[in-house]
C-alpha positions in Angstrom: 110.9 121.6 128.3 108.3 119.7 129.9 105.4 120.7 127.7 107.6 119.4 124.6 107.7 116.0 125.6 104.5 116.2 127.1 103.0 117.2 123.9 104.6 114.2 121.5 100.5 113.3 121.1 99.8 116.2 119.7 102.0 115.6 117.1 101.1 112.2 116.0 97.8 114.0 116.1 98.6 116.9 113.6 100.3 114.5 111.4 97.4 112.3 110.9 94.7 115.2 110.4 97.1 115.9 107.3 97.3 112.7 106.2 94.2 111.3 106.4 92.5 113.1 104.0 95.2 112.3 100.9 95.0 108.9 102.7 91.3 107.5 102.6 90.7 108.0 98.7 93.8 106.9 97.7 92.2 103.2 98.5 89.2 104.5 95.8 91.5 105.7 93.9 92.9 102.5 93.2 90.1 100.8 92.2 88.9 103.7 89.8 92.5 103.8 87.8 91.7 101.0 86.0 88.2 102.1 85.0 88.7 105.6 83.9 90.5 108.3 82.7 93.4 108.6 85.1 94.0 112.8 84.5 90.6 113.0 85.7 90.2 110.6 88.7 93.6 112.4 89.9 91.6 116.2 89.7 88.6 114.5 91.1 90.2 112.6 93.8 92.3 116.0 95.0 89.6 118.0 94.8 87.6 115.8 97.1 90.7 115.9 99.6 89.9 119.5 100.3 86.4 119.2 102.0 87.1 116.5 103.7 90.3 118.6 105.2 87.7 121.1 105.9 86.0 119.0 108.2 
């Protein structure tokens, strides 16, 4: 039970390795929608998620 509790960090850890990479070019995202074809900022900005998961 003690490891659990213990562990709460971990968590908060896991959570934002997962996030962060949907997370930091969402801001780019942003900026781009009103410059370009959304459909293919969306499949650019997803497939740019993946290496930086990878890292």
């Amino acid at each position: 039970m003690a490891i659990a509790g213990g562990a709460s960090w971990i968590v908060a850890f896991a959570a934002g390795v997962f996030v962060l990479p949907a997370a930091f070019p969402a801001g780019l995202g942003g900026e781009l929608a009103d410059r370009m074809d959304r459909a293919r900022l969306i499949r650019i900005l997803k497939m740019s998620e993946i290496p930086i998961a990878c890292c």
